[in-house]
Rosetta silent file (secondary structure, phi, psi, omega in degrees, C-alpha in Angstrom):
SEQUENCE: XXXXXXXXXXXXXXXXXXXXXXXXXXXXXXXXXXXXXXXXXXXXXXXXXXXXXXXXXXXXXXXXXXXXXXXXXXXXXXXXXXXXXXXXXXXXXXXXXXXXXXXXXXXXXX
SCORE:     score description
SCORE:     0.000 S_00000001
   1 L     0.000  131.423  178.432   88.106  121.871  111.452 S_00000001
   2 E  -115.532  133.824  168.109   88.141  122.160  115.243 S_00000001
   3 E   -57.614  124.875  142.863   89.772  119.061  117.715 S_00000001
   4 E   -97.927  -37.639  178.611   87.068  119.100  120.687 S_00000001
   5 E  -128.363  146.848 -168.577   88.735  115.879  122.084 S_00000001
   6 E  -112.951  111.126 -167.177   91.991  113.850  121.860 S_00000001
   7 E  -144.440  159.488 -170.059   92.369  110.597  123.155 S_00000001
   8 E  -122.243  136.296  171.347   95.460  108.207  122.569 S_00000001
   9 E  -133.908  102.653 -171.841   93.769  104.391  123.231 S_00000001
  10 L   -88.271  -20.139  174.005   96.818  102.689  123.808 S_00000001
  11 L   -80.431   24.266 -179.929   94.578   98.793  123.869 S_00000001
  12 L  -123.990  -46.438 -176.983   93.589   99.724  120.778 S_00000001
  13 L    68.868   41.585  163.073   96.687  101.185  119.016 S_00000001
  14 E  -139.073  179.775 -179.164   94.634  104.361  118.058 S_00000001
  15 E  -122.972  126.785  164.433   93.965  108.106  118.494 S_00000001
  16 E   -93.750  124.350  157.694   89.922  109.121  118.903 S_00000001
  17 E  -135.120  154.009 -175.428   89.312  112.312  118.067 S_00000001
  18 E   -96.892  145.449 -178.223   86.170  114.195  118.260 S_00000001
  19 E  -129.148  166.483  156.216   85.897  117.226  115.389 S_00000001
  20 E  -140.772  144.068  174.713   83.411  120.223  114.591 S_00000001
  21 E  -139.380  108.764  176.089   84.031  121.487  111.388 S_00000001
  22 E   -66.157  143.413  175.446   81.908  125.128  110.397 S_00000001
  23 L  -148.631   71.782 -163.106   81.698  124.897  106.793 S_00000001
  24 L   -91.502  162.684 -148.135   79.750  128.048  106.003 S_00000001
  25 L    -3.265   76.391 -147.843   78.923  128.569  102.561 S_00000001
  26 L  -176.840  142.160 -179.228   80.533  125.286  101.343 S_00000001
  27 L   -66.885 -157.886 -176.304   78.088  122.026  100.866 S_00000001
  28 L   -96.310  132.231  179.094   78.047  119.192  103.634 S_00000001
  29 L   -69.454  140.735 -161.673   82.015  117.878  103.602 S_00000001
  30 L   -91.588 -163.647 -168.829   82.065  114.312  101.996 S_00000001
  31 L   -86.582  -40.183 -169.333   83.359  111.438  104.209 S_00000001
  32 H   -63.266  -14.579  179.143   86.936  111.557  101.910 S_00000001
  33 H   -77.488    3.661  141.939   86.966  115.415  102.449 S_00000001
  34 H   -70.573  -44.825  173.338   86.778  114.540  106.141 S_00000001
  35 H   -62.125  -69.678 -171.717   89.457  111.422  106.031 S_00000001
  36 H   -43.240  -54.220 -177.460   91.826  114.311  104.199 S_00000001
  37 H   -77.843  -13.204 -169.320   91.718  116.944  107.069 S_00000001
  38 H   -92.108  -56.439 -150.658   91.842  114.563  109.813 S_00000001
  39 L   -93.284   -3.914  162.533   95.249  112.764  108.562 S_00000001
  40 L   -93.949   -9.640 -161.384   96.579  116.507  108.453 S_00000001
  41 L  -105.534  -16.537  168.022   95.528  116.985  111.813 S_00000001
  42 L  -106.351  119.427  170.529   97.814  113.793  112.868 S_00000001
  43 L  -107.077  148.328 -171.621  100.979  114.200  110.790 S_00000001
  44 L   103.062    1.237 -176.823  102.892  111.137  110.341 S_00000001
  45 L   -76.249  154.563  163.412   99.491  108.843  110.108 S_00000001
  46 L   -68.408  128.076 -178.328   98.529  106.558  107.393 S_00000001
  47 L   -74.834  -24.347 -171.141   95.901  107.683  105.413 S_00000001
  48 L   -86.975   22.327 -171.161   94.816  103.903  104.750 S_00000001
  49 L  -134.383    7.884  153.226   94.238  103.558  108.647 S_00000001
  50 E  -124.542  171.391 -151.101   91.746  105.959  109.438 S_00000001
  51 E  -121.363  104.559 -156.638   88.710  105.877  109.911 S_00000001
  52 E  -118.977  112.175 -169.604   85.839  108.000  110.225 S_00000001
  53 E   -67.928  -83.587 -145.172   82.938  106.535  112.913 S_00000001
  54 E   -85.379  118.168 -175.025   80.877  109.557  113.165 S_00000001
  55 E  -155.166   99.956 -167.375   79.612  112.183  110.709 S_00000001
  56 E  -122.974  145.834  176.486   76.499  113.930  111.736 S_00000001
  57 L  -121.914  159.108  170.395   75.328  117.871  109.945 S_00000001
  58 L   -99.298  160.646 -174.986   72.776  119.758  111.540 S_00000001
  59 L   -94.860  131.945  163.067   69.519  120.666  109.249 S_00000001
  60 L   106.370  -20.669 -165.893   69.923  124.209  108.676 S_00000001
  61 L  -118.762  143.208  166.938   73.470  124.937  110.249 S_00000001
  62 L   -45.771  -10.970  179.950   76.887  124.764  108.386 S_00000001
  63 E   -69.848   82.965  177.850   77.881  122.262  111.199 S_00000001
  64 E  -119.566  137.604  161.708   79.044  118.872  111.426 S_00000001
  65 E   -82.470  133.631  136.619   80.269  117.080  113.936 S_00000001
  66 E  -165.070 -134.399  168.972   81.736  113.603  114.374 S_00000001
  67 E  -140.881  152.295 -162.888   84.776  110.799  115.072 S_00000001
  68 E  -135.243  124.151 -137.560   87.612  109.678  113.622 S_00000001
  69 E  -133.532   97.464  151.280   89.419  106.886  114.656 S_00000001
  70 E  -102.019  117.791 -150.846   93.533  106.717  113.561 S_00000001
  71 E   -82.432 -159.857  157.922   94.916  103.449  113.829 S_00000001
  72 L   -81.950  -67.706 -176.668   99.170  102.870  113.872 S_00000001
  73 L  -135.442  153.432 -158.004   98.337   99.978  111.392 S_00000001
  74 H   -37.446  -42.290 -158.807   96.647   98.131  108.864 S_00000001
  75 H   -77.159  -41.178  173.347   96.571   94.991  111.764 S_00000001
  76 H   -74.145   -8.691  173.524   95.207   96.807  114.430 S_00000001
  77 H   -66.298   19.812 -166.059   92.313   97.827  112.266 S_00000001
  78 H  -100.018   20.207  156.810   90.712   94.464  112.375 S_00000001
  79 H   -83.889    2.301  170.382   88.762   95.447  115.556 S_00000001
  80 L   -90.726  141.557  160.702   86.736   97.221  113.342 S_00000001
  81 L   -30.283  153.481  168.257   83.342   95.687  111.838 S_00000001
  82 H   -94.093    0.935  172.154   83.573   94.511  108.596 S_00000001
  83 H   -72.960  -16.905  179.607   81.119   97.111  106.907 S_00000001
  84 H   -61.573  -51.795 -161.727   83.318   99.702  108.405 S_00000001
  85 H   -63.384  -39.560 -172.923   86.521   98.346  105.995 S_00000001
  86 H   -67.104  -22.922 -170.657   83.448   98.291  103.025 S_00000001
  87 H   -82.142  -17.082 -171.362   82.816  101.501  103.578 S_00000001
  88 L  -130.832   52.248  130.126   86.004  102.982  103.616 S_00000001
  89 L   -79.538  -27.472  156.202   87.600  100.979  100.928 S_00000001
  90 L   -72.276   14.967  158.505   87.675  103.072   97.980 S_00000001
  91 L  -116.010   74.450  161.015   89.560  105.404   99.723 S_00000001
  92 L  -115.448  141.647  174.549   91.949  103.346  100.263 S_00000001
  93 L   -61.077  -18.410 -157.867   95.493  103.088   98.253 S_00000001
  94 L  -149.545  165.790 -161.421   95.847   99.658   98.001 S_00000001
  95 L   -46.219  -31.950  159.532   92.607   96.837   97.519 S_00000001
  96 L   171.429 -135.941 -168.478   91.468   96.802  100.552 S_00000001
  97 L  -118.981  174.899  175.261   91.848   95.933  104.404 S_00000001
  98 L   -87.588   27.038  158.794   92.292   92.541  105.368 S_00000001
  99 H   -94.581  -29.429  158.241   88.919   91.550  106.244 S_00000001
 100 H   -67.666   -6.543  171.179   88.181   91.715  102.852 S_00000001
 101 H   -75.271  -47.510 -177.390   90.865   89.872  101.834 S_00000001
 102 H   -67.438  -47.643 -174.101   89.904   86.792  104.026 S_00000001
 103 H   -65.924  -25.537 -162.832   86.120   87.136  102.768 S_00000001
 104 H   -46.494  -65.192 -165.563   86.997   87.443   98.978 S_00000001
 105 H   -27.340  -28.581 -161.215   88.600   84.116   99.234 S_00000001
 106 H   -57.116  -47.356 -145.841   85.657   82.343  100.507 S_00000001
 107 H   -84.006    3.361 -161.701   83.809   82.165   97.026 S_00000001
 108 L   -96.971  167.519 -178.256   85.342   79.628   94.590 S_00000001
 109 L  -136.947  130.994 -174.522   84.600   76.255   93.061 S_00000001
 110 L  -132.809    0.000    0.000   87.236   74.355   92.600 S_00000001
């Protein structure tokens, strides 16, 4: 996997990075085999705080491109959507992010 861009977004309390990753004779990389090289590519990050926006293959070429988003911590992730946190909750260690925690709650009759 190659960094094309680096960006520290300090109002954010993340790092954007843009990747290309050649992956010749090797399938299209899944999103956690993408989450895995990107949290090697920051070392000291949380694995449960990133985030992967962007994940586009070309038809025909070993190539994909996208973005990856690493936050410092679970609390600044709640600028994200909440379909982002659905989407990336099984690979998460622990149940989920806290916007799902605030929706579970929502549901009960008491």
């Amino acid at each position: 996997m190659e960094i094309v861009s680096r960006k520290e977004n300090k109002l954010l309390n993340r790092v954007e990075i843009n990747f290309r990753w050649q992956h010749e004779g090797q399938a299209t990389p899944s999103r956690k085999a993408v989450m895995d090289l990107v949290k090697t590519l920051e070392p000291g990050s949380n694995p449960d705080c990133v985030v992967v926006k962007e994940c586009n293959t070309r038809f025909g070429q070993p190539l994909t491109t996208g973005k990856a988003f690493i936050y410092a911590d679970a609390l600044s992730m709640k600028v994200e959507p909440e379909f982002i946190h659905k989407r990336h909750e099984q690979f998460r260690s622990n149940s989920g992010a806290p916007a799902q925690e605030a929706s579970s709650d929502n549901g009960g009759d008491e």
